[in-house]
C-alpha positions as CSV (number, residue, x, y, z in Angstrom):
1,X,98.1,72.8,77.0
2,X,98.4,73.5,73.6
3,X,98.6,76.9,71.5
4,X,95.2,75.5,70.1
5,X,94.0,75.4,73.8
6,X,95.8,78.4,75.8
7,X,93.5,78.0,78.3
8,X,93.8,74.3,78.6
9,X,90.4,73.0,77.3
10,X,89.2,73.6,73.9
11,X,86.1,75.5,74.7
12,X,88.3,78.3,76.4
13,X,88.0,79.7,80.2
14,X,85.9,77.3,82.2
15,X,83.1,78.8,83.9
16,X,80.9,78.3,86.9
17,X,78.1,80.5,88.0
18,X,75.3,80.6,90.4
19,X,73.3,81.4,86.9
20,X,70.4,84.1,86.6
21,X,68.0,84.3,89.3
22,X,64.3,84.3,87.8
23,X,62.6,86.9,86.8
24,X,65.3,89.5,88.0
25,X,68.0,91.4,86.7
26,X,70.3,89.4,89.4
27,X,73.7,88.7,87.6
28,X,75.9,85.9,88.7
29,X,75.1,86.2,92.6
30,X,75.0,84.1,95.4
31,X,74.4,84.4,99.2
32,X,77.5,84.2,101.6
33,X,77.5,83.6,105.0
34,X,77.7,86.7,107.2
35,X,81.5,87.0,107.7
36,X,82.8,85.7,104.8
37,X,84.1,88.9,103.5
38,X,86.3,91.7,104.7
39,X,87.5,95.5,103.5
40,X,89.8,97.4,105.0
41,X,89.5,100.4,103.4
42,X,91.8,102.3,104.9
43,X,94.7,99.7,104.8
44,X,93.7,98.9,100.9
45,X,92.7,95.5,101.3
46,X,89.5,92.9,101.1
47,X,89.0,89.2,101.6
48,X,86.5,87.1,101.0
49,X,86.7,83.3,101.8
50,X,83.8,80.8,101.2
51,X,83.5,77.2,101.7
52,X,81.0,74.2,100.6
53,X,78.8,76.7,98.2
54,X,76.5,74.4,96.7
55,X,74.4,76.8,94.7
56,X,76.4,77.6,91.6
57,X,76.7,75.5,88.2
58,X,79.4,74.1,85.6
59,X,78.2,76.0,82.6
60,X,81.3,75.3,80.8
61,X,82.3,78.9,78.7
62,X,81.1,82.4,79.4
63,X,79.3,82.8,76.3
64,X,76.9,79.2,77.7
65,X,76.5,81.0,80.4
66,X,74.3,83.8,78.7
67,X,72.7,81.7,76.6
68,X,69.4,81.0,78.2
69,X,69.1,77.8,76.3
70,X,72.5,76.6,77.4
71,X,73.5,74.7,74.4
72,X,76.7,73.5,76.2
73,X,74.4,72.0,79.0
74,X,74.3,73.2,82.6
75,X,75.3,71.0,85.9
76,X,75.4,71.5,89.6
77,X,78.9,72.2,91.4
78,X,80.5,72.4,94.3
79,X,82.6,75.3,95.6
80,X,84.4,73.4,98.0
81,X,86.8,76.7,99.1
82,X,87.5,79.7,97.3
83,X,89.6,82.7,98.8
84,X,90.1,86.1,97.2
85,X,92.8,88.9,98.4
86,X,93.0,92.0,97.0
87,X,95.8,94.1,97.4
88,X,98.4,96.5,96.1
89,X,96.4,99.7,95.0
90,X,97.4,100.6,91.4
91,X,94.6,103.0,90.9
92,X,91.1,104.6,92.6
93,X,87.8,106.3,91.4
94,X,86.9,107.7,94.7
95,X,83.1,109.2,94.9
96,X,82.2,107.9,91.6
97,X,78.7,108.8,91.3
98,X,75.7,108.0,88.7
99,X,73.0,109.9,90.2
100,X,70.7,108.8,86.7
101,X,71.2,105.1,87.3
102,X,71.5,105.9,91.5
103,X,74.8,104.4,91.8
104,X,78.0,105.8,93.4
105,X,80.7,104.6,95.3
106,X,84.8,104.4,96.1
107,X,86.3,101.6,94.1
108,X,90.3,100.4,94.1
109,X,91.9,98.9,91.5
110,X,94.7,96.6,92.9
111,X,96.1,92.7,92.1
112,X,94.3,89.7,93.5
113,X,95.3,86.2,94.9
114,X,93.0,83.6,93.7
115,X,92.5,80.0,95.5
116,X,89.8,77.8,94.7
117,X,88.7,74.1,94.5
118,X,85.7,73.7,92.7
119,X,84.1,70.2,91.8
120,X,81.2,69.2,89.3
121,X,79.9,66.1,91.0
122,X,80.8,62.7,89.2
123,X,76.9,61.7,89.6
124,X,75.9,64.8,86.7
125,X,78.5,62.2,84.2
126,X,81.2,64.9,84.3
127,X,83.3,64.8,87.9
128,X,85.4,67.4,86.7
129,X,87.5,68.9,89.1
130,X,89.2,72.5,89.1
131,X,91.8,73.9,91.8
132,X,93.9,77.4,91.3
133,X,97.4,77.8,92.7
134,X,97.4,81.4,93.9
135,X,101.1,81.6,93.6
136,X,100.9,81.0,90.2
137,X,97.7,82.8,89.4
138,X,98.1,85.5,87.4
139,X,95.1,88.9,87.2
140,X,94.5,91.1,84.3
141,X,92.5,93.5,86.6
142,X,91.4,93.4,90.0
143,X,88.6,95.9,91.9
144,X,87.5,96.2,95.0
145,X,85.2,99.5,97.3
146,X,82.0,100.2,98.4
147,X,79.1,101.3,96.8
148,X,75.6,102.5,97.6
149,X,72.6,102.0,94.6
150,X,68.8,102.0,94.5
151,X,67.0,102.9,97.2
152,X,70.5,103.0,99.3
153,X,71.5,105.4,97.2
């Protein structure tokens, strides 16, 4: 890396994304297998681990990946493992509650462990390849809870 490059590619934080689903306000999201995640409220932790997700893209920046023409370009990826602890409560915004917007909930700020080996396939011309070391990970800000909106709300 270079200072021109802090992030170690030109373009800034690489991103991947399962994109916007169609005609929804759906941010970002992507089914899980049931299982995959665990909070433990009460003890002030959560986990989720994933493997083989095949339905997320290599959009490249953040800013490509609002753009609905996706100047950058847009190729499928491969989460081959991710795994996220949170832990360590800093902070907490217990019964938060929007009742305009229906949304309320407990939420925990806290530090996260980040692990994950993510692969855009060498068939798209890319065959990039991008693994974390959680050890030396480092997070600006961390959140986990629960939360009820809509008609749960």
């Amino acid at each position: 890396m270079t200072p021109s490059t802090p992030h170690g590619s030109p373009l800034g934080f690489h991103s991947y994304d399962p994109g916007i689903a169609a005609g929804s306000l759906v941010l970002w999201g992507t089914p899980y297998p049931v299982g995959s995640g665990k909070v433990d409220i009460g003890g002030g932790t959560a986990e989720l681990h994933v493997h083989n997700v095949c339905s997320v893209f290599d959009v490249f920046t953040v800013p490509n990946s609002f753009d609905p023409m996706h100047t950058l370009g847009i190729f499928s990826a491969i989460i081959h493992s991710m795994k996220i602890e949170w832990s360590g409560i800093t902070g907490s915004h217990v019964g938060f509650c929007d009742a305009t917007n229906k949304f309320r909930g407990d939420f925990f700020e806290c530090s996260a462990k980040i692990a994950v080996s993510v692969t855009t396939p060498k068939d798209t011309g890319h065959g990039f390849h991008f693994e974390t070391d959680p050890a030396t990970t480092t997070t600006n800000f961390a959140q986990f809870g629960t939360e009820h909106n809509g008609a749960f709300f």
